[in-house]
DSSP file (Angstrom, degrees, kcal/mol; ACC not computed):
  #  RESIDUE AA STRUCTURE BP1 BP2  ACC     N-H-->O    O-->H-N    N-H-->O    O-->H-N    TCO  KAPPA ALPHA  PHI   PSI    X-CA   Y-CA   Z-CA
    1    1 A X    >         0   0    0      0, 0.0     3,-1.6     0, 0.0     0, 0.0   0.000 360.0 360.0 360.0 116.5    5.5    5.2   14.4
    2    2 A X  T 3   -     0   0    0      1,-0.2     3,-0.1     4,-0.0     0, 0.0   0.905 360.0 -55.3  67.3  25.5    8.7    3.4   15.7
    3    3 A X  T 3  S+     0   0    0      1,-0.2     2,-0.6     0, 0.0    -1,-0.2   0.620 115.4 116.2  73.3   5.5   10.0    6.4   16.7
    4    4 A X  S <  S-     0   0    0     -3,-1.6    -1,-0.2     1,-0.1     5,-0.1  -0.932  74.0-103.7-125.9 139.9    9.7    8.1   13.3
    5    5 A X        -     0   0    0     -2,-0.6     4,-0.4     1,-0.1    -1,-0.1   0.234  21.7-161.1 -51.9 162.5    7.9   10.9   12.2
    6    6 A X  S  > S+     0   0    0      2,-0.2     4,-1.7     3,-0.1    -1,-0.1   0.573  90.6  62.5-129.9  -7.8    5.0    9.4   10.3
    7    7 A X  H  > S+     0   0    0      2,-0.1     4,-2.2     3,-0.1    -1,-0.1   0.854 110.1  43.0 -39.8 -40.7    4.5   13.2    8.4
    8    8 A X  H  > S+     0   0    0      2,-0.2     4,-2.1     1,-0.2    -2,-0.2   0.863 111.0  54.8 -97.5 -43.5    8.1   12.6    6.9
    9    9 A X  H  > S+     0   0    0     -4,-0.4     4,-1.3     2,-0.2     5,-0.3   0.931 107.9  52.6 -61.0 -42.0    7.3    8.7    6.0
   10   10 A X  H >X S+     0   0    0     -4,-1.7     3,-1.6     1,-0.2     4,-1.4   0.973 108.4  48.1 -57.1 -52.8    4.5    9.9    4.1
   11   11 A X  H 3X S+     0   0    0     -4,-2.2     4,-1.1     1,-0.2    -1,-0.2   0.756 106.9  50.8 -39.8 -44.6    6.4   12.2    2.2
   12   12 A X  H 3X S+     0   0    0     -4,-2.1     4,-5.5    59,-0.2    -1,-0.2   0.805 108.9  57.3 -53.6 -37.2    9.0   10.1    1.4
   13   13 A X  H << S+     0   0    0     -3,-1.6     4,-0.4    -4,-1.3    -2,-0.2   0.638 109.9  46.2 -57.3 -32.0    5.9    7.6    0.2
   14   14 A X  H  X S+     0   0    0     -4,-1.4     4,-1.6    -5,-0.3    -1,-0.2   0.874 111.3  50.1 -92.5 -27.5    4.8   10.5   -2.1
   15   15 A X  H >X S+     0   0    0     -4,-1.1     4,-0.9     2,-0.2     3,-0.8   0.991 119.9  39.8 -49.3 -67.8    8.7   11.2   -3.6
   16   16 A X  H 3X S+     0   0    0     -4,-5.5     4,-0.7     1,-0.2    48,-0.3   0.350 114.4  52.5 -74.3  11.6    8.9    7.5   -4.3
   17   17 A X  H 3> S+     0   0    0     -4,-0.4     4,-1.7    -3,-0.2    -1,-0.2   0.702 113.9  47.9-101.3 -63.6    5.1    7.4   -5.6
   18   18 A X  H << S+     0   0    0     -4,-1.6    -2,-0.2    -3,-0.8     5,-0.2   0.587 107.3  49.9 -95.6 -10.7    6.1   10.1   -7.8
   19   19 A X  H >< S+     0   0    0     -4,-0.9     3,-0.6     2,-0.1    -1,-0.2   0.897 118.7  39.4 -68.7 -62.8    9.4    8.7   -9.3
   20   20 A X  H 3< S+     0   0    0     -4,-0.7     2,-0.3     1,-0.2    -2,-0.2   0.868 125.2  39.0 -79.3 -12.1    7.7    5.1  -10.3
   21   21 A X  T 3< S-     0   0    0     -4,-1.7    -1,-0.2    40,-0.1    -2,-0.1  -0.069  84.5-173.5-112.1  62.8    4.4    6.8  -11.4
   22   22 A X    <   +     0   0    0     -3,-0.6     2,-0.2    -2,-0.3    -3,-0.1  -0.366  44.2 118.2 -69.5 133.0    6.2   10.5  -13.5
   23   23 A X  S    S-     0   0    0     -5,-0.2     2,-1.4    36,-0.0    -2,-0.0  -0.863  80.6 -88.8-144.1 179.5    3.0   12.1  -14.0
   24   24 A X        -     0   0    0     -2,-0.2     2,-0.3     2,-0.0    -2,-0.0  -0.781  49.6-164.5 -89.6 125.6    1.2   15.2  -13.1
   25   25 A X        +     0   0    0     -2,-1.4     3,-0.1     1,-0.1    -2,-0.0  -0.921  27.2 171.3-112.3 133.7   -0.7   14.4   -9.7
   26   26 A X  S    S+     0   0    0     -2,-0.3     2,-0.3     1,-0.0    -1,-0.1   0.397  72.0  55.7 -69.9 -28.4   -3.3   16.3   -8.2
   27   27 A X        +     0   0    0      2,-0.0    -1,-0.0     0, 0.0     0, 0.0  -0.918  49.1 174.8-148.1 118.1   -4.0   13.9   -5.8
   28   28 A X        +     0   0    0     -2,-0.3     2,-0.5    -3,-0.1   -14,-0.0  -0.459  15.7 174.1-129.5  73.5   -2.0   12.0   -3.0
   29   29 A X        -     0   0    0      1,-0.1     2,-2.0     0, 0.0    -2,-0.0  -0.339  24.8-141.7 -81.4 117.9   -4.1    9.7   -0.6
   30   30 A X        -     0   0    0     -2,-0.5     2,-0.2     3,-0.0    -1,-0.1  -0.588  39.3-154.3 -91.1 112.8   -2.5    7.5    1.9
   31   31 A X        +     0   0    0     -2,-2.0     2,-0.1     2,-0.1     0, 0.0  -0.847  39.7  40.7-137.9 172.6   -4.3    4.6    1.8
   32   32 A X        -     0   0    0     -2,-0.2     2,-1.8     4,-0.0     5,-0.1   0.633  67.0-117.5 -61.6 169.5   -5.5    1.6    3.3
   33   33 A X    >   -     0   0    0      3,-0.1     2,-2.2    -2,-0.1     3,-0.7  -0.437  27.7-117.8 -48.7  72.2   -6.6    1.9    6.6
   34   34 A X  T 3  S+     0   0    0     -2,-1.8     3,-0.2     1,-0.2    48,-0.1   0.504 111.8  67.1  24.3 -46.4   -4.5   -0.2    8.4
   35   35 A X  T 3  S+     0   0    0     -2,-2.2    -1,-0.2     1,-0.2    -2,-0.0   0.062  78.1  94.4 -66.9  -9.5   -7.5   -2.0    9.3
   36   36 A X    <   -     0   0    0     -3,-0.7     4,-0.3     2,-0.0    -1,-0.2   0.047  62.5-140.0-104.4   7.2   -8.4   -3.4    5.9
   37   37 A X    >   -     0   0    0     -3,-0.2     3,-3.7     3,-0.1     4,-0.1   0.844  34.5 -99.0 -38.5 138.7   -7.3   -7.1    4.4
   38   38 A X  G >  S+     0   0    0      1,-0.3     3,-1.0    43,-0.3     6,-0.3   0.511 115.5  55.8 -51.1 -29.8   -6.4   -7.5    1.5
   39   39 A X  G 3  S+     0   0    0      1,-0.2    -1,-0.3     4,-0.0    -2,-0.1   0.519 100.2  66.1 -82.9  13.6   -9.2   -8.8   -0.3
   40   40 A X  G <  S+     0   0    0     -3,-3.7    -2,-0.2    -4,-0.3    -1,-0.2   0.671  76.2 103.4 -82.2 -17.4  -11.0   -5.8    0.8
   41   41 A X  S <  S-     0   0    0     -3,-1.0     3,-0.3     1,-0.2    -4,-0.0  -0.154  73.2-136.1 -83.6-174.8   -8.8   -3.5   -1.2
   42   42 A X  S >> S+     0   0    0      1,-0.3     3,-7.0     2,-0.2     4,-1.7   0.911 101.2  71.0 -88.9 -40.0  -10.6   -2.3   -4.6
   43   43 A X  T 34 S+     0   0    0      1,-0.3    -1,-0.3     2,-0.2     3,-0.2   0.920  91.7  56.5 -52.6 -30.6   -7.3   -3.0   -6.5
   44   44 A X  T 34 S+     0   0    0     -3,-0.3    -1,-0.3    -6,-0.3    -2,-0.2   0.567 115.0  39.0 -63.1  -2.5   -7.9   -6.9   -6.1
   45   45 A X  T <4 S+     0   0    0     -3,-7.0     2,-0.3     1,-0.1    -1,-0.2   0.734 123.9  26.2-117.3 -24.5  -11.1   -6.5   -7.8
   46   46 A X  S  < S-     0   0    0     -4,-1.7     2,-0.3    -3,-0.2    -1,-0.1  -0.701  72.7-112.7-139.5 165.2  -10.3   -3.8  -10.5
   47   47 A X     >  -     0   0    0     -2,-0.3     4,-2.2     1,-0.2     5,-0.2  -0.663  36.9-106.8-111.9 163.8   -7.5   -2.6  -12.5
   48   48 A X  T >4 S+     0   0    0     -2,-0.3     3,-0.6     1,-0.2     4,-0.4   0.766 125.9  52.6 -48.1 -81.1   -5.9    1.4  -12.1
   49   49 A X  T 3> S+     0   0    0      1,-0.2     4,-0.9     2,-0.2    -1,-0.2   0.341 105.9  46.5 -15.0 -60.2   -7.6    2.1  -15.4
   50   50 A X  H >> S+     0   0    0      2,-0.2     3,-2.9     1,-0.2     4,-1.7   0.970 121.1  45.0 -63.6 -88.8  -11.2    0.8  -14.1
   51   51 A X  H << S+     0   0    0     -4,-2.2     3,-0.3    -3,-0.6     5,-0.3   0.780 112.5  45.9 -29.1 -61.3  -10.5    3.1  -10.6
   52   52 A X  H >4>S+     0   0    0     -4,-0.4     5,-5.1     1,-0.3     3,-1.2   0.782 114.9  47.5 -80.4  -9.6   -9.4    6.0  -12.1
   53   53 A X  H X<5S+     0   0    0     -3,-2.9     3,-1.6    -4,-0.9    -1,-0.3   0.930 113.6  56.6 -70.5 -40.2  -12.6    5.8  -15.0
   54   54 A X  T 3<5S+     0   0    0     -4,-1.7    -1,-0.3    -3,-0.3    -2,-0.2   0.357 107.6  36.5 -85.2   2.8  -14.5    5.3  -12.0
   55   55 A X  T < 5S-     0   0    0     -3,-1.2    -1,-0.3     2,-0.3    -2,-0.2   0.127 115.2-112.2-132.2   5.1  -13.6    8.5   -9.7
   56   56 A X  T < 5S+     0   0    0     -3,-1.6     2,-0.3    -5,-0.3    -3,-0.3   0.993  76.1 138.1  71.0  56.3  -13.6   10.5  -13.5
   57   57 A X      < -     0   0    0     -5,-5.1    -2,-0.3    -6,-0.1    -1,-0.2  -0.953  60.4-123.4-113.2 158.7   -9.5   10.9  -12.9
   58   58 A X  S    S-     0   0    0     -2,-0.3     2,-0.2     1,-0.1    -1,-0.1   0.498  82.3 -22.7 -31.7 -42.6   -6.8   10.4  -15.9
   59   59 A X        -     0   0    0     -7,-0.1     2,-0.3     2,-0.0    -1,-0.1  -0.928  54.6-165.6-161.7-166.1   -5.0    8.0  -14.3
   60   60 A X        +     0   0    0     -2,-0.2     2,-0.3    -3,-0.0   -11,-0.2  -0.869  14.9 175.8-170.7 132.6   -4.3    6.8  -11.1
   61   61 A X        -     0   0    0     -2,-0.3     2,-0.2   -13,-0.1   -40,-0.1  -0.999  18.4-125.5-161.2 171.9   -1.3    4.3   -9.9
   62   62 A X        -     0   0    0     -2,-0.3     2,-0.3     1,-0.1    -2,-0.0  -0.275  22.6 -96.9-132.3 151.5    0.0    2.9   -6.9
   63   63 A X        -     0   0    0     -2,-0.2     2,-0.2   -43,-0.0   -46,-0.1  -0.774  42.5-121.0 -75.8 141.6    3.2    2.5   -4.9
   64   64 A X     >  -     0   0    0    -48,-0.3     4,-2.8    -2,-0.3     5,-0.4  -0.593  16.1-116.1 -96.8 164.5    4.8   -0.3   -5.4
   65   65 A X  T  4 S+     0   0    0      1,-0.2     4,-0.3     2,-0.2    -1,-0.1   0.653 122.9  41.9 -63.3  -6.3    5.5   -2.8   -2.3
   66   66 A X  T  >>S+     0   0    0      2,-0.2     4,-2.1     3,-0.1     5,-0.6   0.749 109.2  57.6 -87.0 -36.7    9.3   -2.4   -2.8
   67   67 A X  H  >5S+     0   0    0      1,-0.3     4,-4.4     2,-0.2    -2,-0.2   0.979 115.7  41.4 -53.4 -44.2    8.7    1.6   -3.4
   68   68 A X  H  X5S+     0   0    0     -4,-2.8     4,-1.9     2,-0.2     5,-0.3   0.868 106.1  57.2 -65.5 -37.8    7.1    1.3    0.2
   69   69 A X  H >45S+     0   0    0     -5,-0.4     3,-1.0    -4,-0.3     4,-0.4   0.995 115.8  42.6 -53.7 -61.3    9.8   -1.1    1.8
   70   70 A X  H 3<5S+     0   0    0     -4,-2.1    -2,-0.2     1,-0.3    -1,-0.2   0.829 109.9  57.4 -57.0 -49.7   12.3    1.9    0.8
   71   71 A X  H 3<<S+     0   0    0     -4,-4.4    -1,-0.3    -5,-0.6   -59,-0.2   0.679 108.1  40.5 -54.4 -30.5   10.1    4.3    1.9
   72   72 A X  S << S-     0   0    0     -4,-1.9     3,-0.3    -3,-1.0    -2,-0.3   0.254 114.0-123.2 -82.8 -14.9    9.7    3.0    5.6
   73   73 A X        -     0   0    0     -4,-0.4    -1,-0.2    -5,-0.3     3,-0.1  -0.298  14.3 -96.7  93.2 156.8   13.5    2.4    5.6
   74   74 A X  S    S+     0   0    0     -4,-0.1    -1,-0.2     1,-0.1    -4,-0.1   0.123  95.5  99.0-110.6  28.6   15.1   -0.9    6.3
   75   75 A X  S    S+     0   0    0     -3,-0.3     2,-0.3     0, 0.0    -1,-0.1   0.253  97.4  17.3-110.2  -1.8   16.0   -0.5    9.9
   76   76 A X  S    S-     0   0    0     -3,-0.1     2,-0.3    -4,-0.1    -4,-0.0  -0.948  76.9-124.6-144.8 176.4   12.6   -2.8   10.9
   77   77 A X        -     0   0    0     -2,-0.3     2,-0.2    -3,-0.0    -3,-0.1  -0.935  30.2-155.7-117.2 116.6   10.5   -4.9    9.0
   78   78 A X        -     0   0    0     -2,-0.3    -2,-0.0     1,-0.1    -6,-0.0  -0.508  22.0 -97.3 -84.4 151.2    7.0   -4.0    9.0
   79   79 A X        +     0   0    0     -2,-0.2     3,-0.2     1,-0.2    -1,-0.1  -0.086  31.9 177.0 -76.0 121.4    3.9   -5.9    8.5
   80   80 A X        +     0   0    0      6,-0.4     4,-0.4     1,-0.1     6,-0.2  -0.054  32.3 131.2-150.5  72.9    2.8   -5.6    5.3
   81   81 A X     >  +     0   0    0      3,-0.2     4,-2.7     1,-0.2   -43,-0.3   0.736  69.6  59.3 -30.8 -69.2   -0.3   -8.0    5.6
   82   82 A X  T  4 S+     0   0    0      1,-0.2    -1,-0.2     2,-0.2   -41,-0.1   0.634 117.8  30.9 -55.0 -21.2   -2.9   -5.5    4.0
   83   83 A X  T  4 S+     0   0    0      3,-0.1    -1,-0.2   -18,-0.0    -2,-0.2   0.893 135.5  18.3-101.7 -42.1   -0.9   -5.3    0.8
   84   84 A X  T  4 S-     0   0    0     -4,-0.4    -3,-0.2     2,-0.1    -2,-0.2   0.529  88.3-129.8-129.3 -12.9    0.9   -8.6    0.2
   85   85 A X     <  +     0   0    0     -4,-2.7     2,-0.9     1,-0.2     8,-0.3   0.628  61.5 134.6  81.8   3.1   -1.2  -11.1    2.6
   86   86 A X        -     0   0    0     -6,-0.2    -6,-0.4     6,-0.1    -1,-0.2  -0.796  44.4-153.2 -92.0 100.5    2.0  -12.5    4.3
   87   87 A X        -     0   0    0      4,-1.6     3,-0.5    -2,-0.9    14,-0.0  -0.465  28.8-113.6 -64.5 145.6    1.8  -12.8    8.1
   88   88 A X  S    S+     0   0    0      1,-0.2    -1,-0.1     2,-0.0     3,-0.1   0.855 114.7  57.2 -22.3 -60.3    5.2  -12.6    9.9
   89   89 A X  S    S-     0   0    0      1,-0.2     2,-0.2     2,-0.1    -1,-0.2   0.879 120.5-101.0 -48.9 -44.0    4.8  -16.2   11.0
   90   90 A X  S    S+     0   0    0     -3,-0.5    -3,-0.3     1,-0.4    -1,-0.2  -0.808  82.8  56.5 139.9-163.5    4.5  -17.4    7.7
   91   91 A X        -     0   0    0     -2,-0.2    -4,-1.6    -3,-0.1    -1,-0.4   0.529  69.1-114.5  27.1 172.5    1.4  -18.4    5.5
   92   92 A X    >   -     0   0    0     -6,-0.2     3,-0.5    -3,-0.1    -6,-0.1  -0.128  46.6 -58.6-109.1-163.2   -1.6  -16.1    4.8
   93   93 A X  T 3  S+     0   0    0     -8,-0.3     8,-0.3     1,-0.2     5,-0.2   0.918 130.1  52.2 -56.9 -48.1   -5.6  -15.9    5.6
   94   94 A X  T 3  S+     0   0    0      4,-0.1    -1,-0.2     3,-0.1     3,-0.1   0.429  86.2 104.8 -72.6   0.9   -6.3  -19.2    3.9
   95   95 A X  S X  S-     0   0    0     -3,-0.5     3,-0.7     1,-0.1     4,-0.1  -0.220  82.1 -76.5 -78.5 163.2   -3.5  -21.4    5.8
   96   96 A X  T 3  S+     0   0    0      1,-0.2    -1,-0.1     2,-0.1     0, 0.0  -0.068 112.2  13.6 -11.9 133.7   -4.6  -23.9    8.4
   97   97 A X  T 3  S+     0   0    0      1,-0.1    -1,-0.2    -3,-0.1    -2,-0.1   0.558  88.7 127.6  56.4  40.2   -5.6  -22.9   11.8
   98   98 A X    <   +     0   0    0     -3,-0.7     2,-0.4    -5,-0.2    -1,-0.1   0.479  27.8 167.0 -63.8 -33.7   -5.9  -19.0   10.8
   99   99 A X        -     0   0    0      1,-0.2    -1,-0.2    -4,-0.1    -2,-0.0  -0.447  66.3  -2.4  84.4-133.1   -8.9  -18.5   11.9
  100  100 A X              0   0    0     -2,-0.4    -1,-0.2     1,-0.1    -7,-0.0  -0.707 360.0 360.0-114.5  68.4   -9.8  -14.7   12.0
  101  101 A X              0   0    0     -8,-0.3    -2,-0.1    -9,-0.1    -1,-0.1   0.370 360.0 360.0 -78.9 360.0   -6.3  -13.7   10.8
């Protein structure tokens, strides 16, 4: 992606994953899909606790949207719509003349 490995970005994702959240993990899903908007993702509806009761795990927690910034590097800025619901241009889904943003 951008000319960097996107094995090695994950990894970095999982370092800095594993720094803000010290527990023992079983488990390391890179998620969402690209594809997803933000009110689709489950966290907007439910708290970690509520998820992790709900897949029977112990706990469950999140990267945060700086741990991710760091993780990608600062040499671009990448859209990160799906998470935080700020288009590049400015404003979000609900603004004016969005559409099917």
């Amino acid at each position: 992606m951008d000319g960097k490995n996107v094995y090695q970005m994950r990894l970095e994702m999982g370092k800095k994953l594993a720094k803000e959240t010290p527990v023992e993990i079983d488990l390391v899903l890179p998620v969402p899909d690209s594809g997803v908007a933000e009110e689709e993702l489950i966290s907007t509806k439910y708290t970690s606790k509520q998820i992790a009761a709900n897949m029977g795990a112990d706990s469950m927690g999140f990267l945060s949207i700086e741990g991710l910034k760091e993780s990608l590097g600062n040499d671009k800025e990448y859209s990160l719509v799906s998470f935080d619901g700020k288009y590049f241009a400015g404003g979000n889904a609900d603004s004016p003349g969005c559409g099917d943003c």
